[in-house]
PyMOL Python script that loads the backbone (N, CA, C, O; Angstrom):
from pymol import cmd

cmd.read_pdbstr("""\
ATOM      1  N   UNK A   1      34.266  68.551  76.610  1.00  0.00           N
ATOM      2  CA  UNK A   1      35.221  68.861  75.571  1.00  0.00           C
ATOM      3  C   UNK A   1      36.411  67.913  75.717  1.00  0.00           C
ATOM      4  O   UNK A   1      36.910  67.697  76.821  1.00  0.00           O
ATOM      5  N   UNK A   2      36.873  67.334  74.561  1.00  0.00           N
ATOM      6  CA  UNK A   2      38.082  66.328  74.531  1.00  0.00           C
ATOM      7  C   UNK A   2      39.186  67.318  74.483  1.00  0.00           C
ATOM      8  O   UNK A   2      39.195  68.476  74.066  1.00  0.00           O
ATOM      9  N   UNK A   3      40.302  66.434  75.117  1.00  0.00           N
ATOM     10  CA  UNK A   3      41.216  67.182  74.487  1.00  0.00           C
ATOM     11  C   UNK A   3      41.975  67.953  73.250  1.00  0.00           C
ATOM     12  O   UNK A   3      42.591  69.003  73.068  1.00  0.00           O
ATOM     13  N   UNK A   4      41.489  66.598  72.386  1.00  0.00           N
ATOM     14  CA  UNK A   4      41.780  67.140  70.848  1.00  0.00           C
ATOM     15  C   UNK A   4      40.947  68.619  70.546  1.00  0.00           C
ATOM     16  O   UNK A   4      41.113  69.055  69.407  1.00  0.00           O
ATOM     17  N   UNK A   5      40.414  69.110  71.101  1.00  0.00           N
ATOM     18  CA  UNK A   5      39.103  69.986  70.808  1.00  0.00           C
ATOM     19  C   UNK A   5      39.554  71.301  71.194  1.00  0.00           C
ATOM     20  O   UNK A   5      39.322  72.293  70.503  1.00  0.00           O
ATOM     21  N   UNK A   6      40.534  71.350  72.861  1.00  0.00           N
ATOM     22  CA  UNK A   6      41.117  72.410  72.793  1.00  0.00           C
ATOM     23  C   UNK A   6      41.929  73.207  71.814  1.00  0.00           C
ATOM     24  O   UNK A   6      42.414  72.765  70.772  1.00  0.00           O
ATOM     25  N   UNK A   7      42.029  74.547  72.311  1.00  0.00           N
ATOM     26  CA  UNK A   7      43.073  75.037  71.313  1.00  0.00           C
ATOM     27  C   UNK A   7      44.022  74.935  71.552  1.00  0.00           C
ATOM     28  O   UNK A   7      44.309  74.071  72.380  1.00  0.00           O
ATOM     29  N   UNK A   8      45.048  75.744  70.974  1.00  0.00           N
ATOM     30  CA  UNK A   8      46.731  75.311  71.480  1.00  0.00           C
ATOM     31  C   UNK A   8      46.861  76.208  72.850  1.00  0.00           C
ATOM     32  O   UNK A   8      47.629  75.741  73.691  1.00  0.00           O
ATOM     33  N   UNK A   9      46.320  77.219  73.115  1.00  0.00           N
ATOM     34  CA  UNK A   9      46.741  78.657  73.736  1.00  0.00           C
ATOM     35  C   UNK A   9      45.972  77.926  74.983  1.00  0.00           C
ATOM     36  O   UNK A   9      46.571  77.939  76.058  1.00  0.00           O
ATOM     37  N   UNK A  10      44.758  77.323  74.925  1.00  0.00           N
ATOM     38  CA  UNK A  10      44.250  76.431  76.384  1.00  0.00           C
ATOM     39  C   UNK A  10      45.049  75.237  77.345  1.00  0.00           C
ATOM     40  O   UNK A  10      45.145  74.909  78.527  1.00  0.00           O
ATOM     41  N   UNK A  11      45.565  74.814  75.947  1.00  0.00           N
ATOM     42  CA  UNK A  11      46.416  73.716  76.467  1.00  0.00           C
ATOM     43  C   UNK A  11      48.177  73.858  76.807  1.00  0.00           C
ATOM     44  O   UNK A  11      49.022  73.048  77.190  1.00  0.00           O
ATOM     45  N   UNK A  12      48.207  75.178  76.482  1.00  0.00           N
ATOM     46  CA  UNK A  12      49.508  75.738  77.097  1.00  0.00           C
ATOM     47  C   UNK A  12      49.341  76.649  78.185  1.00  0.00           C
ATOM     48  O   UNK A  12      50.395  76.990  78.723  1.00  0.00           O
ATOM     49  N   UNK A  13      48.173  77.180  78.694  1.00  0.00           N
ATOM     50  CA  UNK A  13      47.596  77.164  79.682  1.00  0.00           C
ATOM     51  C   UNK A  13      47.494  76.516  81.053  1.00  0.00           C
ATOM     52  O   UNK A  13      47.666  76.952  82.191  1.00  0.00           O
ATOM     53  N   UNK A  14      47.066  75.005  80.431  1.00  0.00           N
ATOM     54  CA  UNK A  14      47.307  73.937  81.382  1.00  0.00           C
ATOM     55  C   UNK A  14      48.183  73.546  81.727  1.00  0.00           C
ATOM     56  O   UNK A  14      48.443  73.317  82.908  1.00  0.00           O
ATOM     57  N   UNK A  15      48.831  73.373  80.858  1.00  0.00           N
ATOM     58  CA  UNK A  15      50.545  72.873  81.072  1.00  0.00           C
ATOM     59  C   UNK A  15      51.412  73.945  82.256  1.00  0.00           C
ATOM     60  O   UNK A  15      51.907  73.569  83.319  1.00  0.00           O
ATOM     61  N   UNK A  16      51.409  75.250  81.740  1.00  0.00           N
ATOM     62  CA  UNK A  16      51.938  76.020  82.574  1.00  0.00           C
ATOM     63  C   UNK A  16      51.440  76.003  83.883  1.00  0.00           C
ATOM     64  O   UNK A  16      52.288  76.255  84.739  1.00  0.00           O
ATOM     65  N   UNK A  17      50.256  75.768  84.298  1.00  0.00           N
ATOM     66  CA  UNK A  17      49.775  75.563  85.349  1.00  0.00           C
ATOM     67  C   UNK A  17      50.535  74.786  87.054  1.00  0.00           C
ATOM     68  O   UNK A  17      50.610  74.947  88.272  1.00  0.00           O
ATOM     69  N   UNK A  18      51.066  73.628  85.539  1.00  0.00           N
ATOM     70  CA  UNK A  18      51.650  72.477  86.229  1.00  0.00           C
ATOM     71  C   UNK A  18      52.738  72.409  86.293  1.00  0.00           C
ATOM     72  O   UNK A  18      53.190  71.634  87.137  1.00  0.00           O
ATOM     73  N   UNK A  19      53.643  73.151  85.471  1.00  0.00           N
ATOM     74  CA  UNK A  19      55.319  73.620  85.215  1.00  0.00           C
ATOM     75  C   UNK A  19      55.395  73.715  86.581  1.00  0.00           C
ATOM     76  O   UNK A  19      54.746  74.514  87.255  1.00  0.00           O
ATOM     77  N   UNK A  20      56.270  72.815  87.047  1.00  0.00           N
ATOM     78  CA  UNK A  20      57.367  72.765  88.271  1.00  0.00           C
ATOM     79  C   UNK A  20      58.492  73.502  88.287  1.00  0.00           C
ATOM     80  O   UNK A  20      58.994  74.117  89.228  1.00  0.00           O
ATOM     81  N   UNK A  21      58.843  73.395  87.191  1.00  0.00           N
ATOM     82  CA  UNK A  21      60.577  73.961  86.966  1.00  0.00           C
ATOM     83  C   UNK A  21      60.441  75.517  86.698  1.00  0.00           C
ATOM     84  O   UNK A  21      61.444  76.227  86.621  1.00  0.00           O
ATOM     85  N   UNK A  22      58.832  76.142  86.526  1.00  0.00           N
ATOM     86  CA  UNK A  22      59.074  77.531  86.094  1.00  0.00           C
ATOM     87  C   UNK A  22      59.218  77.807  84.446  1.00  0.00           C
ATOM     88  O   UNK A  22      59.331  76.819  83.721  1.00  0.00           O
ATOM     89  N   UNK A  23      59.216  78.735  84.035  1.00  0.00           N
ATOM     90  CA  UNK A  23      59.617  79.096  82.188  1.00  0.00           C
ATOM     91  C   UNK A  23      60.440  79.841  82.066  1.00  0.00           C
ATOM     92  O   UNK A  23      60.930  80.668  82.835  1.00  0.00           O
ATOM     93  N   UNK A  24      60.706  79.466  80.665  1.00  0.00           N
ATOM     94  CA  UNK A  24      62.184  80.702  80.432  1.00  0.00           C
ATOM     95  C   UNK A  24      61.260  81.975  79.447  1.00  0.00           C
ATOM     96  O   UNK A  24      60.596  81.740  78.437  1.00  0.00           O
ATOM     97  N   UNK A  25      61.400  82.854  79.875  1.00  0.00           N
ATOM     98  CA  UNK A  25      60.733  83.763  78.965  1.00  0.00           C
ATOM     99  C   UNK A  25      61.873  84.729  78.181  1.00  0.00           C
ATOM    100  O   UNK A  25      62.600  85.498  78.810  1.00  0.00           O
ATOM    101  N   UNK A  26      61.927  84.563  76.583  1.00  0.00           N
ATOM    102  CA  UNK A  26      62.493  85.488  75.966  1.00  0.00           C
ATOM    103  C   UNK A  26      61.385  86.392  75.274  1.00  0.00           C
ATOM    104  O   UNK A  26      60.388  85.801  74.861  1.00  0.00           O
ATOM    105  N   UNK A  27      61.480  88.080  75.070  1.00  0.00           N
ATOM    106  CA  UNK A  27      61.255  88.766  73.854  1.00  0.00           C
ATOM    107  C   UNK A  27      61.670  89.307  73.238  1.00  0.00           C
ATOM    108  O   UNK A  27      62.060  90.202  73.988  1.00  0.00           O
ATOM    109  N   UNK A  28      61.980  89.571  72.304  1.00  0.00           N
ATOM    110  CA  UNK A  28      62.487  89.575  71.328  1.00  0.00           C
ATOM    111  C   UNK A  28      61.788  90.777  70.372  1.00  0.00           C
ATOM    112  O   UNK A  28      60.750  90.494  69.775  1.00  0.00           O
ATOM    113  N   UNK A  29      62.527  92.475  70.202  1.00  0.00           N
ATOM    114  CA  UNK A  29      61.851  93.282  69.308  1.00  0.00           C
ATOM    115  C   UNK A  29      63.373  93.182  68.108  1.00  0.00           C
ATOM    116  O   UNK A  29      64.581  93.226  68.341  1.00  0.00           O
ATOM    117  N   UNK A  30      62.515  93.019  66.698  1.00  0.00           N
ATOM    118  CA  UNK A  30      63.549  93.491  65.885  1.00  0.00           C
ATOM    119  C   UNK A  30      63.491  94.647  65.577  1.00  0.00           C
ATOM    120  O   UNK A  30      62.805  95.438  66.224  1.00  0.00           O
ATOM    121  N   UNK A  31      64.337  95.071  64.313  1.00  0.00           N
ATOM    122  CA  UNK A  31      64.441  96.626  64.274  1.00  0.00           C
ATOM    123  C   UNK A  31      63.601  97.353  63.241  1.00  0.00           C
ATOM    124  O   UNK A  31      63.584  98.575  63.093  1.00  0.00           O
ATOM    125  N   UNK A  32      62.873  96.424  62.509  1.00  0.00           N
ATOM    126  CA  UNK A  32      61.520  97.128  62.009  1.00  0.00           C
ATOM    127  C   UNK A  32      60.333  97.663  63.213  1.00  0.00           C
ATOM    128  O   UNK A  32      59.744  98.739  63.108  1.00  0.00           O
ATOM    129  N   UNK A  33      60.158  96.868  64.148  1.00  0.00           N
ATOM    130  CA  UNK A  33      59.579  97.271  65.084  1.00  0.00           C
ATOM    131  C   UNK A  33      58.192  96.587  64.204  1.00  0.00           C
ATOM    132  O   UNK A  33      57.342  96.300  65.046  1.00  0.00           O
ATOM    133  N   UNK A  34      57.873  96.362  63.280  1.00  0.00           N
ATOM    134  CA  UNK A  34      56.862  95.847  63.144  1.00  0.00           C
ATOM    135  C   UNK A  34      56.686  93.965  63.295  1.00  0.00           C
ATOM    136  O   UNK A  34      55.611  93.520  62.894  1.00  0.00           O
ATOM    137  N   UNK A  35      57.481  93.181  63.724  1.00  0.00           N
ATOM    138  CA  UNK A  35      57.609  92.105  63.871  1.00  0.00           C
ATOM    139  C   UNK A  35      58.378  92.089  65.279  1.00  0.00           C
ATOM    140  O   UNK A  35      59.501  92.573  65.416  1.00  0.00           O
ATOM    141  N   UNK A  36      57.615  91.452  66.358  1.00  0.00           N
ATOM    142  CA  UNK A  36      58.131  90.796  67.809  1.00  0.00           C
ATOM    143  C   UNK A  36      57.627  89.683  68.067  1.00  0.00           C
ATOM    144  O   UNK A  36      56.650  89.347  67.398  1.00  0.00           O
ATOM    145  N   UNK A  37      57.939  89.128  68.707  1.00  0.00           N
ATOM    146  CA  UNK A  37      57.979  87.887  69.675  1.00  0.00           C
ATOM    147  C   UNK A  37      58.619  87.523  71.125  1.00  0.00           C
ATOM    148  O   UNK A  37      59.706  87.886  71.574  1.00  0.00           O
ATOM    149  N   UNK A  38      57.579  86.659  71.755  1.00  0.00           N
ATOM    150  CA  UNK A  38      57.960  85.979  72.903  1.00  0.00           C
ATOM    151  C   UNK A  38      57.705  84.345  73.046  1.00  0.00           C
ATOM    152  O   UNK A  38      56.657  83.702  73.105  1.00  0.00           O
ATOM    153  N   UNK A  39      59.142  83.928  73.079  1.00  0.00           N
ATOM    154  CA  UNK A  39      59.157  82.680  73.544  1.00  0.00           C
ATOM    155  C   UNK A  39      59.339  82.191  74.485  1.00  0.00           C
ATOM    156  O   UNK A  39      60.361  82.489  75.104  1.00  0.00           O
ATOM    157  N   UNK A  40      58.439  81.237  75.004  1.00  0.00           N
ATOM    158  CA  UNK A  40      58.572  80.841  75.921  1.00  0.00           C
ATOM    159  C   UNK A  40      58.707  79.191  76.045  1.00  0.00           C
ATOM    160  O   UNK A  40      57.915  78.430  75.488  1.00  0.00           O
ATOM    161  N   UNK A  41      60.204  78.600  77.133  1.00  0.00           N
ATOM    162  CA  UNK A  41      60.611  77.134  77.275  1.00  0.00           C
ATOM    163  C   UNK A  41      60.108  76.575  77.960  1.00  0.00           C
ATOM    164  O   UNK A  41      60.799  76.772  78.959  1.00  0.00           O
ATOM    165  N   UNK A  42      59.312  75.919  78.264  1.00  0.00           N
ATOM    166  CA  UNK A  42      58.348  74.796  79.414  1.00  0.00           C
ATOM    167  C   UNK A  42      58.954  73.150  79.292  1.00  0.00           C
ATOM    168  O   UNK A  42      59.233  72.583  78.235  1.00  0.00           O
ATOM    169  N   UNK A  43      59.029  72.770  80.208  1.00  0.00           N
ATOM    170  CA  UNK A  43      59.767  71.182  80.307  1.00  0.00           C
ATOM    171  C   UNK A  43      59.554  70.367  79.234  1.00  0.00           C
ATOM    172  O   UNK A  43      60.521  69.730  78.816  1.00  0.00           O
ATOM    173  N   UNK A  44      58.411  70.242  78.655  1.00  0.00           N
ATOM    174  CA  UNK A  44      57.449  69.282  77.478  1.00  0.00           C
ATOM    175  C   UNK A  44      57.609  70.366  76.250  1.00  0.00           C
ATOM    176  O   UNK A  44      57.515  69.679  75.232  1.00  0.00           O
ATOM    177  N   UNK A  45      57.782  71.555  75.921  1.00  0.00           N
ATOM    178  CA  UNK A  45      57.519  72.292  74.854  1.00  0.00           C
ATOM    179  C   UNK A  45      57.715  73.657  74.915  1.00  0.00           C
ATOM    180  O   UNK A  45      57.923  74.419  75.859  1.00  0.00           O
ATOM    181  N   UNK A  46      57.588  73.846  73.510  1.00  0.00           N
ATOM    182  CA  UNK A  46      57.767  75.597  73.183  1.00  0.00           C
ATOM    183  C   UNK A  46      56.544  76.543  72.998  1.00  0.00           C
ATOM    184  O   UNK A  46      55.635  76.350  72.190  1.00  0.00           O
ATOM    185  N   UNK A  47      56.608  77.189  73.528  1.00  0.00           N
ATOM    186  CA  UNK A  47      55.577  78.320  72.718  1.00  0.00           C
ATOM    187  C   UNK A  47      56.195  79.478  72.270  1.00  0.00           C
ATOM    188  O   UNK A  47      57.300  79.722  72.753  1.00  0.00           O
ATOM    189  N   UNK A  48      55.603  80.456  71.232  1.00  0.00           N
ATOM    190  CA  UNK A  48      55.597  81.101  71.037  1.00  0.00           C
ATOM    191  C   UNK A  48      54.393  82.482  70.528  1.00  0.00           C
ATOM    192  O   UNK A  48      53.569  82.170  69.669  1.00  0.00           O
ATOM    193  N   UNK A  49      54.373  83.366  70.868  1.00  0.00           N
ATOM    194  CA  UNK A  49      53.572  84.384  70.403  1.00  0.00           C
ATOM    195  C   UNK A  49      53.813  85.333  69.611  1.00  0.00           C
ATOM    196  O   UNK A  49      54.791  85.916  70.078  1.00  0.00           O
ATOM    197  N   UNK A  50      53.469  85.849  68.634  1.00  0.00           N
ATOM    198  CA  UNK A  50      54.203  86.294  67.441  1.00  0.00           C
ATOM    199  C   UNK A  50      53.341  87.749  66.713  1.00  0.00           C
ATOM    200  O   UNK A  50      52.134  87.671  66.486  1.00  0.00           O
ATOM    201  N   UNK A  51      53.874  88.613  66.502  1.00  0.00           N
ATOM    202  CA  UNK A  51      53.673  89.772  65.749  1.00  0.00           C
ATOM    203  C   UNK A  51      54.296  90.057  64.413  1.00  0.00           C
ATOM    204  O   UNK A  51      55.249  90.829  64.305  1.00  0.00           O
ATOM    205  N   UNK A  52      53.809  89.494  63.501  1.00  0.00           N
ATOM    206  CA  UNK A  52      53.916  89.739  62.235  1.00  0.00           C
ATOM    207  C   UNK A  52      53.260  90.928  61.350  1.00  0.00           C
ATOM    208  O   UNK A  52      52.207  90.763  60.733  1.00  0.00           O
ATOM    209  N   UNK A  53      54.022  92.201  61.352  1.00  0.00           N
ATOM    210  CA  UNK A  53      53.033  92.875  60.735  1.00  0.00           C
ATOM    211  C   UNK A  53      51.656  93.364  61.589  1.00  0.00           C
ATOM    212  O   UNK A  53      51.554  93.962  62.660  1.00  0.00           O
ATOM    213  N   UNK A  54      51.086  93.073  61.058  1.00  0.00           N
ATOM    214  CA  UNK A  54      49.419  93.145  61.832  1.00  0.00           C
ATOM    215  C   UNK A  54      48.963  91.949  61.485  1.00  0.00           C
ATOM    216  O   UNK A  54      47.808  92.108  61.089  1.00  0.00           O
ATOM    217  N   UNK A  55      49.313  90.683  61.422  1.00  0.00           N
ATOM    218  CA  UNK A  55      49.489  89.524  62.004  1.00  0.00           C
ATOM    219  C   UNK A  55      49.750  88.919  63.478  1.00  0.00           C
ATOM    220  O   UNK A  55      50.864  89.045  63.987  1.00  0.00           O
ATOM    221  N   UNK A  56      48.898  88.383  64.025  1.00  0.00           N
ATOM    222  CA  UNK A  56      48.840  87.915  65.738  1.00  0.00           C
ATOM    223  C   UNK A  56      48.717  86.684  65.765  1.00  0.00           C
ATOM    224  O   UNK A  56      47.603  86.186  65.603  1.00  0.00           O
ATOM    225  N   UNK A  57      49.946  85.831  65.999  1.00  0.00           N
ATOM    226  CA  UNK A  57      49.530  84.199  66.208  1.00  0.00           C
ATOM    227  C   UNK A  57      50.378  83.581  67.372  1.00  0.00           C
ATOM    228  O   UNK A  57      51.503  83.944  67.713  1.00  0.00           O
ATOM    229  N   UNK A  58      49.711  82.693  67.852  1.00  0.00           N
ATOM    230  CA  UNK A  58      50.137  82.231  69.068  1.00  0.00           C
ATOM    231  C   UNK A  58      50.157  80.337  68.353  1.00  0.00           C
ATOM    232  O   UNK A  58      49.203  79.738  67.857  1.00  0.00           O
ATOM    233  N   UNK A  59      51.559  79.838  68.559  1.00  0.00           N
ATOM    234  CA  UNK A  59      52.394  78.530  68.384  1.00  0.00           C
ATOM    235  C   UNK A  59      52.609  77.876  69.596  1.00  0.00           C
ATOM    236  O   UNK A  59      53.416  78.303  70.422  1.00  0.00           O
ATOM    237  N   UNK A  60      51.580  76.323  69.848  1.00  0.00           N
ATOM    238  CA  UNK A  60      52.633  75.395  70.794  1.00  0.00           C
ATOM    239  C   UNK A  60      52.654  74.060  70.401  1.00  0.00           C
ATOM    240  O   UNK A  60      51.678  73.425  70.002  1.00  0.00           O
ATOM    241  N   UNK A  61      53.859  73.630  70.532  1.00  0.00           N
ATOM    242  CA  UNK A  61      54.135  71.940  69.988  1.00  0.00           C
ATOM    243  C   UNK A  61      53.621  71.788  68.664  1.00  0.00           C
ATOM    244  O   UNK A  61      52.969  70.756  68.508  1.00  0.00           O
ATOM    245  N   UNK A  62      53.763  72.718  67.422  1.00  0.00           N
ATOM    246  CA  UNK A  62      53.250  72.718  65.640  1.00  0.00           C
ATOM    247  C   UNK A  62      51.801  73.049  65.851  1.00  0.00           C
ATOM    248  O   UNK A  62      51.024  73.095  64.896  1.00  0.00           O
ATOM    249  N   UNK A  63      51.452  73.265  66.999  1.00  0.00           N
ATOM    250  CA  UNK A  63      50.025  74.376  66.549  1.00  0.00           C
ATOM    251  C   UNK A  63      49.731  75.562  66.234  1.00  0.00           C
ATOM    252  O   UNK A  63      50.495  76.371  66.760  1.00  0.00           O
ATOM    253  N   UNK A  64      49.075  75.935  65.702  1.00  0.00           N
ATOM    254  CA  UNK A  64      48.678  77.197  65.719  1.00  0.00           C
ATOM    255  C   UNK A  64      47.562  77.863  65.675  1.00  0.00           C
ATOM    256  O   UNK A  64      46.603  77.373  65.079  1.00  0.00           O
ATOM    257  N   UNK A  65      47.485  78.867  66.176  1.00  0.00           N
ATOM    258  CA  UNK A  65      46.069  79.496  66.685  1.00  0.00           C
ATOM    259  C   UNK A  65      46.348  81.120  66.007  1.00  0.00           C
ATOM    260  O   UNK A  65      47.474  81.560  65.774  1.00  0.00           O
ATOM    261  N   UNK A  66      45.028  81.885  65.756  1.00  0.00           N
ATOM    262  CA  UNK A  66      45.233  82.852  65.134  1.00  0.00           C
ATOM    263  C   UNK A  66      45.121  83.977  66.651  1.00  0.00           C
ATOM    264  O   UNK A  66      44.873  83.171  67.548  1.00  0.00           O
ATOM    265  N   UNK A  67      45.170  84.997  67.119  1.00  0.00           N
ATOM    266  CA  UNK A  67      45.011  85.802  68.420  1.00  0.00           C
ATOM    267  C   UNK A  67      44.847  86.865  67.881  1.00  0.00           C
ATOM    268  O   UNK A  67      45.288  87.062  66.749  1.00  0.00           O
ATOM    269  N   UNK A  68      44.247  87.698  68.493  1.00  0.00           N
ATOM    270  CA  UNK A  68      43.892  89.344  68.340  1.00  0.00           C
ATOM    271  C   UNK A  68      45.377  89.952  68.901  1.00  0.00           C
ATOM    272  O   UNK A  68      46.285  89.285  69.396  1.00  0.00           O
ATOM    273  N   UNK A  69      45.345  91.679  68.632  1.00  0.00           N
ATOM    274  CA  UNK A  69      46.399  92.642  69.038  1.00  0.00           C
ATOM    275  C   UNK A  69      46.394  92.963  70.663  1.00  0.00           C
ATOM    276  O   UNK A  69      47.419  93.181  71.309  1.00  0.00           O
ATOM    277  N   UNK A  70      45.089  92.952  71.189  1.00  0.00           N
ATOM    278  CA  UNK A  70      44.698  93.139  72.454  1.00  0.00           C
ATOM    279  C   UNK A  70      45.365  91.851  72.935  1.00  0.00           C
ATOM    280  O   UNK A  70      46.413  91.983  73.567  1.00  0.00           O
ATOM    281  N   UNK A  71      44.801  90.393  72.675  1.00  0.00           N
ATOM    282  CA  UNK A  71      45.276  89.210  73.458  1.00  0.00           C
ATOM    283  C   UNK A  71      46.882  89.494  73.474  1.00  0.00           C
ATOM    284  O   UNK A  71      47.571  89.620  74.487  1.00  0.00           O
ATOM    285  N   UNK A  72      47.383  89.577  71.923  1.00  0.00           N
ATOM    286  CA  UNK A  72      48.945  89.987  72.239  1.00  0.00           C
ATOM    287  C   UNK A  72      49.771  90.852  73.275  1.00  0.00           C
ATOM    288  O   UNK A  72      50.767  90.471  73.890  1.00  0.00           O
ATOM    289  N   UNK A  73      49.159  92.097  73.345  1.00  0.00           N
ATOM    290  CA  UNK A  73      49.443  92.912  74.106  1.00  0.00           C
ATOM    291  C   UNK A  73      49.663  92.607  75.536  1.00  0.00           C
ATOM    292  O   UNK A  73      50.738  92.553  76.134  1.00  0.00           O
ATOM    293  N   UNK A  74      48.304  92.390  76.044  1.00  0.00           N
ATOM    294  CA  UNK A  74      48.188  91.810  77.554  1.00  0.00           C
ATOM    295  C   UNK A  74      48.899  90.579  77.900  1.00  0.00           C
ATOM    296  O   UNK A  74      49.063  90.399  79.107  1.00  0.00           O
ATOM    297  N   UNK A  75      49.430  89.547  76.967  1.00  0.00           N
ATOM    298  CA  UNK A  75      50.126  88.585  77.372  1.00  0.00           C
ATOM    299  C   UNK A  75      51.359  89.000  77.331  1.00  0.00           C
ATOM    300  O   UNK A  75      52.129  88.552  78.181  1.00  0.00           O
ATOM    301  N   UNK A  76      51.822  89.898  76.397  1.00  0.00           N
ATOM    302  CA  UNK A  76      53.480  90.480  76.603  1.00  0.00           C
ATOM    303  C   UNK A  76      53.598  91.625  77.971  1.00  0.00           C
ATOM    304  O   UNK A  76      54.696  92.071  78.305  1.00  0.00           O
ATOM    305  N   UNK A  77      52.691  91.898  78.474  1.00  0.00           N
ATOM    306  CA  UNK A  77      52.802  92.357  80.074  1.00  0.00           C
ATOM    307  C   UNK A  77      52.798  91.549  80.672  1.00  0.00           C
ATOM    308  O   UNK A  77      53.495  91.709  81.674  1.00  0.00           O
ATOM    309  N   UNK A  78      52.120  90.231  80.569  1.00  0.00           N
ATOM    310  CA  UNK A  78      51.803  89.455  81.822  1.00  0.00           C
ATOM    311  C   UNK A  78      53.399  88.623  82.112  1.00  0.00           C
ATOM    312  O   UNK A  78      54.024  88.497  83.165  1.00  0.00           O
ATOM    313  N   UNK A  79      53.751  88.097  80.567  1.00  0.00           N
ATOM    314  CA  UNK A  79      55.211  87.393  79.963  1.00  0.00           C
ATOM    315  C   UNK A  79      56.445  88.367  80.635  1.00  0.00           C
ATOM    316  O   UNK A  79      57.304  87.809  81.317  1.00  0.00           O
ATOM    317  N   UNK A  80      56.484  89.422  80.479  1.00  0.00           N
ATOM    318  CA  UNK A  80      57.779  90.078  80.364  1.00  0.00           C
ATOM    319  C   UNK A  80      57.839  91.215  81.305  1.00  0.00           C
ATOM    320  O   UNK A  80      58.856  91.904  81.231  1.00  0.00           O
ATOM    321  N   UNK A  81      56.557  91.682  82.552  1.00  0.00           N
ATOM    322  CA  UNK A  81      56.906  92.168  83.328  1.00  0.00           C
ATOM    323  C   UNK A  81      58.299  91.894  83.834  1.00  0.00           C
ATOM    324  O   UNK A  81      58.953  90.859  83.708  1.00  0.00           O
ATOM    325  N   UNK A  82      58.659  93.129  84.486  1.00  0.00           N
ATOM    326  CA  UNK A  82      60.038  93.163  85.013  1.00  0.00           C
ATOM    327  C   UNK A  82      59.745  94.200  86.304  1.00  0.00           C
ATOM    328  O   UNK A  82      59.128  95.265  86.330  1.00  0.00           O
ATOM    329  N   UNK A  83      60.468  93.422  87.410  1.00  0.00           N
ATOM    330  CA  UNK A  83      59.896  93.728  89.052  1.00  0.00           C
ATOM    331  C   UNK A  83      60.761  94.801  89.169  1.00  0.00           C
ATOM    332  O   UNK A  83      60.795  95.455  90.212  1.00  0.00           O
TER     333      UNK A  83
END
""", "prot")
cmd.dss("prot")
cmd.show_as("cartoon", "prot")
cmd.util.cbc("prot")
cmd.orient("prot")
């Protein structure tokens, strides 16, 4: 598989892998409660993961990928645990 071939959510994957400096993790609930997000700052780029509605999409560097409610879910535990 080339790179071009990955998705965005693989290749922010990788990247994080290699993040030296660590990430900044924000989330973010508004007050409909039906729209959240988590962004996250990595040295090279942004991501973001997004709840629109019953809309699930995951954004890095102008990509975008469509994600399930489950993938959402489990990545906003993994993102925003608090020790």
């Amino acid at each position: 598989m080339t790179p071009n071939e990955r998705t965005p959510m693989a290749k922010f994957f990788d990247l994080l892998a290699y993040e030296r400096k660590g990430a900044s993790v924000t989330h973010k609930m508004y007050k409909d409660e039906t729209n959240e997000s988590i962004h996250i700052q990595v040295s090279c780029g942004f991501a973001k993961y997004e709840k629109n509605g019953q809309h699930y999409v995951f954004k890095f560097n102008h990509q975008k990928q469509e994600i399930d409610q489950d993938c959402f879910e489990v990545l906003k535990e993994k993102f925003t645990y608090k020790h």
